[in-house]
C-alpha positions in Angstrom: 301.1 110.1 188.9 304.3 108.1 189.8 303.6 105.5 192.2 306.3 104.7 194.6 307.3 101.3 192.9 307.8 103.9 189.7 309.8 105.5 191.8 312.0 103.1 192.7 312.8 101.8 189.3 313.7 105.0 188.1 315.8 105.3 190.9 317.6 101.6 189.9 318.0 102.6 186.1 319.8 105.9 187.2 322.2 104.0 189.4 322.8 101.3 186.7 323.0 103.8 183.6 325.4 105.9 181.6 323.2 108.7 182.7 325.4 108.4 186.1 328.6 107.9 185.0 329.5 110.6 187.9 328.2 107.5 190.1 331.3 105.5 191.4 331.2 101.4 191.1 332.0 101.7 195.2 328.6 104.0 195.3 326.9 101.8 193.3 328.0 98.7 195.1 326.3 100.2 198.3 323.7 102.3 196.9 321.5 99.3 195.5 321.4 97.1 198.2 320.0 100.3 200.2 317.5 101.0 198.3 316.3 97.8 197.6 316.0 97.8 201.5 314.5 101.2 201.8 311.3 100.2 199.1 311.2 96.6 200.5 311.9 95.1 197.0 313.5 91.9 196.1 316.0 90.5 198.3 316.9 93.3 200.5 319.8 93.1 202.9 319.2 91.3 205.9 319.5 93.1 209.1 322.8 91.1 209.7 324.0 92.4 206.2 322.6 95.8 206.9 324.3 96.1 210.7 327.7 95.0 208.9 327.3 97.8 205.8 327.0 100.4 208.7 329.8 99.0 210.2 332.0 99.7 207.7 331.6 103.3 208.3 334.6 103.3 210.5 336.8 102.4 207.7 337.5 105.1 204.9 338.8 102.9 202.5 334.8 101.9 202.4 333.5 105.4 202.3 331.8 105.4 199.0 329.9 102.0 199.2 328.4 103.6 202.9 327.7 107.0 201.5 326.0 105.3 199.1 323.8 102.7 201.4 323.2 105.5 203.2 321.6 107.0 200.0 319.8 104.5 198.5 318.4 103.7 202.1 317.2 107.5 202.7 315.6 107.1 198.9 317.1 109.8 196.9 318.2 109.7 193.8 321.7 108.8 193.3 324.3 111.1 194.0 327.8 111.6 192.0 
């Protein structure tokens, strides 16, 4: 049975492997900090730091690193 901290490693070793070469640096860039603040783990982002990732949904040249905030904080899996 994977247990949610499991869960969450598997997610960090997809985001930081070859396996996800598909998986932008931008993505990456936003996609751990949200999941590390989705499971609670580590230093999550602050609520200052998360207010000012959302922010930067208004600006496309940011695009990736909010699409993938967005992921990591909803939990899934990464996403090319």
């Amino acid at each position: 049975m994977q247990t949610i901290l499991d869960e969450f490693r598997r997610y960090m070793r997809l985001a930081r492997t070859a396996a996800t070469a598909a998986v932008s640096e931008e993505y990456r860039r936003g996609y751990l900090p949200g999941l590390r603040r989705h499971y609670r783990v580590g230093q999550f982002p602050t609520q200052d730091e998360h207010a000012q990732c959302l922010r930067l949904a208004d600006h496309p040249e940011y695009a990736e690193v909010v699409r993938g905030y967005r992921d990591g904080l909803a939990g899934v899996e990464p996403q090319p």
